[in-house]
C-alpha positions, 0 to 999 in steps of 0.5 A: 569695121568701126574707128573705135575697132581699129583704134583699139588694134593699133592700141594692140600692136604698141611695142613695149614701153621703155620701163618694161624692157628696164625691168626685163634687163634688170631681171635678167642682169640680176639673174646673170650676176646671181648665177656668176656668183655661184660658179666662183666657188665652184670654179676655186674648189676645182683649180684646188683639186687640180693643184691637189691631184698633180702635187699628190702625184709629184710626191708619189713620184718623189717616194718612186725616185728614191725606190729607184735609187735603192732599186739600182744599188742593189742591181749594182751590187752595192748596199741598197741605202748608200749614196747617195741617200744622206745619213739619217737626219741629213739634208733634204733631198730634191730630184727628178726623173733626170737626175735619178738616172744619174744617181744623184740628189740635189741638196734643198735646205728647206724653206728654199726647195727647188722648184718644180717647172714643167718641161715642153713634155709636161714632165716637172723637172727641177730647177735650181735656185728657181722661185718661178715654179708652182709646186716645190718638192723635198724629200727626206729620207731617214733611218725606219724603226727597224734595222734596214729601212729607211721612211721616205717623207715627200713634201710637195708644197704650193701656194695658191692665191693667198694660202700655202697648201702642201701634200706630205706622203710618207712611205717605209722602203725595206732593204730585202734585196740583200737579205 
């Protein structure tokens, strides 16, 4: 084997150079960074549609609460739209699944509806006064177009970041119970 082969060996078996590790890590950071980029939209548009998804279930709760309520006037005999819904044009109404059971509604004047917390169960009960919650709740129940209804109007609003959303269902309970 000649010097000159050898010499041309050890001249193989070099490392890389310094810049050739620089811009192998700038590609790679560059790529990482672009790539972190695009998932922050991504990750945003999922914590909205998570958010979206529980306030349209809280308020499809708020329209059951008040169904039960009229559901139990009627069990209990009485006419299905008395207490302790308001008269049309009433107060706004808050509640939970606790204090439904009981017959009772909780006066919200909005802007400053009670909020909604999550228990230890995961249920999202009210909490007067409170401005810790994520979601508030107010439910608004008025006389219907026709005789013997009543149009339920739930509003389940929140903020997230910077920007305030809400879901508003609406639903029209009829008092066939006692016809």
């Amino acid at each position: 084997m000649s010097v000159r082969h050898i010499h041309n060996i050890k001249a193989l078996k070099k490392g890389f150079l310094l810049p050739d590790v620089m811009v192998a890590v700038f590609v790679t950071v560059t790529a990482m960074v672009a790539i972190m980029a695009a998932m922050v939209p991504l990750f945003k548009a999922e914590f909205f549609k998570r958010d979206e998804i529980t306030a349209t279930a809280l308020a499809q709760e708020g329209i059951e609460l008040v169904r039960n309520v009229r559901d139990n006037n009627w069990k209990a005999g009485r006419d299905a739209f008395v207490s302790p819904f308001p008269p049309s044009g009433g107060p706004l109404l808050c509640t939970d699944y606790t204090k439904v059971t009981s017959g009772t509604f909780v006066n919200c004047a909005d802007p400053n509806r009670q909020h909604l917390l999550p228990d230890s169960n995961g249920l999202y009960m009210v909490e007067a006064g409170s401005s810790t919650g994520k979601f508030s709740r107010s439910i608004n129940v008025a006389n219907g177009a026709t005789a013997g209804t009543r149009d339920v109007i739930v509003e389940v609003s929140w903020v997230a970041g910077s920007l305030a959303h809400s879901v508003v269902l609406t639903n029209t309970l009829t008092d066939w119970g006692n016809k």
